[in-house]
C-alpha positions as CSV (number, residue, x, y, z in Angstrom):
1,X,51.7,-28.4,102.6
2,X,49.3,-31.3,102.1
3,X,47.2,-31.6,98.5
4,X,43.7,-30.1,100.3
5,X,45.1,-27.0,101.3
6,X,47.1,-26.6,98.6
7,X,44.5,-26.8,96.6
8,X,42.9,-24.0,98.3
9,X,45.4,-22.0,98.3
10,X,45.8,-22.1,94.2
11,X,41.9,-21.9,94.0
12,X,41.8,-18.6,96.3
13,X,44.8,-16.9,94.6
14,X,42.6,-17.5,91.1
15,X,39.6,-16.4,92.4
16,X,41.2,-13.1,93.7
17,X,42.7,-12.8,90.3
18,X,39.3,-13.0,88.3
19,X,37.8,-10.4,90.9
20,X,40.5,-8.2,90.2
21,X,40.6,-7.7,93.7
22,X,43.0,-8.4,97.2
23,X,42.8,-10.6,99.8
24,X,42.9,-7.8,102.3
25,X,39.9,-5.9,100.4
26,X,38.5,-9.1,100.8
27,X,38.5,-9.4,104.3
28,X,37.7,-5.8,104.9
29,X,34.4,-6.1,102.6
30,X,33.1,-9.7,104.1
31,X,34.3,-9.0,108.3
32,X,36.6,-11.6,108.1
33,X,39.3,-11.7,110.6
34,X,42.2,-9.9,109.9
35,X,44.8,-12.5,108.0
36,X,41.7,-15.1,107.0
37,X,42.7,-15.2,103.5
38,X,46.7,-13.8,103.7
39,X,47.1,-16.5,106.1
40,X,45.7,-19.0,102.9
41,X,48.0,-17.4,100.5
42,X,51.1,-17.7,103.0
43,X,50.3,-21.0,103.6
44,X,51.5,-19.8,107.2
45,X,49.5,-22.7,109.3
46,X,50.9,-25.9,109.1
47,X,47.4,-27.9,110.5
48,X,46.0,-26.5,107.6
49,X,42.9,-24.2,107.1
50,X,40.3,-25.1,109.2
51,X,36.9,-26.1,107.2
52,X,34.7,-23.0,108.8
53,X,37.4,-20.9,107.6
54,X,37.6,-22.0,104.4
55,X,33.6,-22.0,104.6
56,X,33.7,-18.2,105.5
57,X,36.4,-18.0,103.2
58,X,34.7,-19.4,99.7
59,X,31.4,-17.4,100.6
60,X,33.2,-13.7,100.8
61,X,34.7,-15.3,97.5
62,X,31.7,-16.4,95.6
63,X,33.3,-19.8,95.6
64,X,31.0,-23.1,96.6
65,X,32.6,-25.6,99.1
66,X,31.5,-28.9,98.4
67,X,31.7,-32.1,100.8
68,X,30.0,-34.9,99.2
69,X,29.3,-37.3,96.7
70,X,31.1,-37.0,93.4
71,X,29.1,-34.8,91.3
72,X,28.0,-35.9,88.0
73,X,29.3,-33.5,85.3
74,X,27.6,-33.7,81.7
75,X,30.4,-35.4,79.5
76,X,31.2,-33.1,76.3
77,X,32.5,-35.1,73.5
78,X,36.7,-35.4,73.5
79,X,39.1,-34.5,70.8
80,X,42.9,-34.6,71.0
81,X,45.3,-32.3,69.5
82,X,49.1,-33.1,69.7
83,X,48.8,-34.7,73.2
84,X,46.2,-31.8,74.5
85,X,42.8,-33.0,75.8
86,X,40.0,-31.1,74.8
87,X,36.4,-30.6,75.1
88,X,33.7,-29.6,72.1
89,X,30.9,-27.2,73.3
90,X,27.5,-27.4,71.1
91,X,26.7,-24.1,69.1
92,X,23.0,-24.0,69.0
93,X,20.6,-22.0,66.8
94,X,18.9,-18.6,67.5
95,X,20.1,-15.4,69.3
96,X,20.1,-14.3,72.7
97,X,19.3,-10.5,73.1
98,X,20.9,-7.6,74.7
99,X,17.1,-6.9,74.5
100,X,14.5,-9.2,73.3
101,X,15.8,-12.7,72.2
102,X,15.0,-16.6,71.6
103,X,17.1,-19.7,72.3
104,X,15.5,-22.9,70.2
105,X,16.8,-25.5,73.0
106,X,15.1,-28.1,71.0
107,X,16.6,-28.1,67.8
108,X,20.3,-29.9,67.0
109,X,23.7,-28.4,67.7
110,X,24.7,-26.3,64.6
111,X,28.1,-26.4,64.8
112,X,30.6,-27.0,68.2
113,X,33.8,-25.5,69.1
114,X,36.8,-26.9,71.1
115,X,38.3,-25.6,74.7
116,X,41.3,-27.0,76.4
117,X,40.2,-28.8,79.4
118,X,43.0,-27.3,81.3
119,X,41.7,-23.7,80.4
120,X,38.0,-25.0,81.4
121,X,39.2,-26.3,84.7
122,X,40.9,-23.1,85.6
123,X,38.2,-21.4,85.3
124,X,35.2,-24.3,86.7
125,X,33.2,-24.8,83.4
126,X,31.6,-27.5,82.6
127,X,31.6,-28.0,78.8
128,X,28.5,-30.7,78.7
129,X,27.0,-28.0,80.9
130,X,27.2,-25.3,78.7
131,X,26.3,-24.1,75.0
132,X,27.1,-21.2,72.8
133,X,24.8,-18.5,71.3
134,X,25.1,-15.7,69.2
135,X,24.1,-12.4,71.0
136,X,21.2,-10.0,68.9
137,X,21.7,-6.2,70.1
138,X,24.6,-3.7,71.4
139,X,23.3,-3.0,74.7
140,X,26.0,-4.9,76.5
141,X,28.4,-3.0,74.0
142,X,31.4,-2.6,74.1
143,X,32.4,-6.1,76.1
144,X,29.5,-7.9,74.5
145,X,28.5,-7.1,70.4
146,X,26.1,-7.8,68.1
147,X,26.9,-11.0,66.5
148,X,28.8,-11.9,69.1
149,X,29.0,-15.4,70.6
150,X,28.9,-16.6,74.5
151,X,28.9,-19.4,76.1
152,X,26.6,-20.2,79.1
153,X,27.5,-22.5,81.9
154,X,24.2,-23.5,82.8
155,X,25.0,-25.0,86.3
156,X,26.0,-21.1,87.4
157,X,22.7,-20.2,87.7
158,X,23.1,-18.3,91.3
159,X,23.5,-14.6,90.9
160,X,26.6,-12.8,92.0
161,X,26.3,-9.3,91.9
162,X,28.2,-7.6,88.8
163,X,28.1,-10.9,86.8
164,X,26.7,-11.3,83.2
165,X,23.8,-14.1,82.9
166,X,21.6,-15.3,80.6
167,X,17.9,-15.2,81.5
168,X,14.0,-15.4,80.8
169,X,13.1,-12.6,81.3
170,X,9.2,-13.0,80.8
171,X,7.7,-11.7,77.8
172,X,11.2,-9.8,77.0
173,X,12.5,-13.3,76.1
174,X,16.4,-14.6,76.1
175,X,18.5,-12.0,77.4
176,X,22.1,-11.2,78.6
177,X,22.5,-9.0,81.1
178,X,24.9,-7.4,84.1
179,X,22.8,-8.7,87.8
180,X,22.3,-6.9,90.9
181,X,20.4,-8.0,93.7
182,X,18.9,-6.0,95.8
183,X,17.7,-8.5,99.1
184,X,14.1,-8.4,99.7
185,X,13.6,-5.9,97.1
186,X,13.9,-7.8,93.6
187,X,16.9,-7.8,90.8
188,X,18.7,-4.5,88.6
189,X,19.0,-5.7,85.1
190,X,22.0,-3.4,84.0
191,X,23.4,-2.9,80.5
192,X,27.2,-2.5,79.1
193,X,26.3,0.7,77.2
194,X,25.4,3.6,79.4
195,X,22.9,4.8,77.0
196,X,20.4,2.3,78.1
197,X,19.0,2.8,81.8
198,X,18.9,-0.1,84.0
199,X,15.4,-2.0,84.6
200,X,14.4,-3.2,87.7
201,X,12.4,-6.5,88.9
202,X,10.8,-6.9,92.0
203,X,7.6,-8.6,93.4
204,X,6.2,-11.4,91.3
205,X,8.3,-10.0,87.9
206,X,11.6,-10.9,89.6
207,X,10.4,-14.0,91.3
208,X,9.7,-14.9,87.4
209,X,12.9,-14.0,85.8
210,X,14.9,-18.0,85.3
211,X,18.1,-17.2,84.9
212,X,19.4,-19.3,82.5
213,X,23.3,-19.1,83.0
214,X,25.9,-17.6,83.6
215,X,28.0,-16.1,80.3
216,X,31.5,-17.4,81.4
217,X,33.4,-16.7,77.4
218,X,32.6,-14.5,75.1
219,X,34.0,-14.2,71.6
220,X,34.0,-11.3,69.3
221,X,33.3,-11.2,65.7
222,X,35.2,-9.1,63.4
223,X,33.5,-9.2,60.2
């Protein structure tokens, strides 16, 4: 199996994995033909998977194929423990709401903390990319909590229905929130705890909303 494809192939079976979902519900959902992503995971086609496929493949997958330039990354400052790269991600100051929030881009990083880069490459974040923030509010309770912290990946700004971003919402500020979008219609901003109805966007209110990133980690405070 040459590198390219398997590449793919590890890339797919990941991708499946955070879905929670099959290849053959895949296939089903997106019209693919019947085998289009089995046939990846078998690794059944010794030529390899042609690049339409994989096109077709990494849309019904949410995944981006790339052909290009090298892309420039933003470099996060290194450390080294025991022989394991990793990378520091800047904490920065002020909340981001499960409801109405602020970020203060501006002002220094208040603290960082470390990720392997082997754990940020298996899952495609980019640590000079992103930042983390304390969440303000229990309306994405009980996965995301008050005092919270998340980190954003701000190059995942396209939405992906059932994913948690961080946005502008306007004058409702910072927010985190569960996207839908509804095509020519606008976006459903829906929250974690059920006791909060969902709010909907459309017209010039959703062409407004700047979605910030996407939250990709999450960590819970216990005190």
């Amino acid at each position: 199996m040459g590198t390219a494809q398997k590449d793919l192939l590890e890339v797919v079976a990941q991708r499946l994995q955070e879905l929670n979902t099959n290849a053959f519900a895949v296939e089903k959902a997106a019209g693919l033909p019947a085998d289009a992503i089995r046939s990846i995971l078998r690794s059944e086609k010794k030529s390899g998977t042609t690049l339409n496929r994989a096109k077709d493949v990494c849309d019904a997958l949410g995944l981006e194929l790339y052909i290009g330039p090298p892309r420039n990354l933003t470099c996060a400052p290194q450390v080294e423990i025991e022989g394991t790269a990793f990378s520091t991600v800047d904490r920065i100051e002020g909340a981001i709401a499960a409801g109405h929030g602020r970020i203060n881009y501006d002002a220094p990083a208040i603290d960082r903390l470390a990720f392997s880069n082997d754990w940020l490459k298996q899952r495609s974040i980019s640590a000079g990319d992103s930042f983390l923030v304390g969440v303000k509010g229990d309306s994405m309770a009980p996965h995301i909590s008050d005092g919270d912290l998340v980190m954003i990946d701000t190059r995942k700004t396209q939405i992906m229905d059932g994913r948690v971003y961080a946005l502008n919402d306007g004058d409702n500020g910072a927010r985190i929130k569960r996207l839908e979008v509804i095509p020519d219609v606008g976006i459903i901003l829906r929250s974690d705890n059920t006791t909060f109805a969902p709010e909907y966007r459309t017209g010039t209110d959703a062409a407004s909303i700047d979605i910030i990133g996407q939250v990709v980690w999450s960590g819970h405070n216990w005190i």
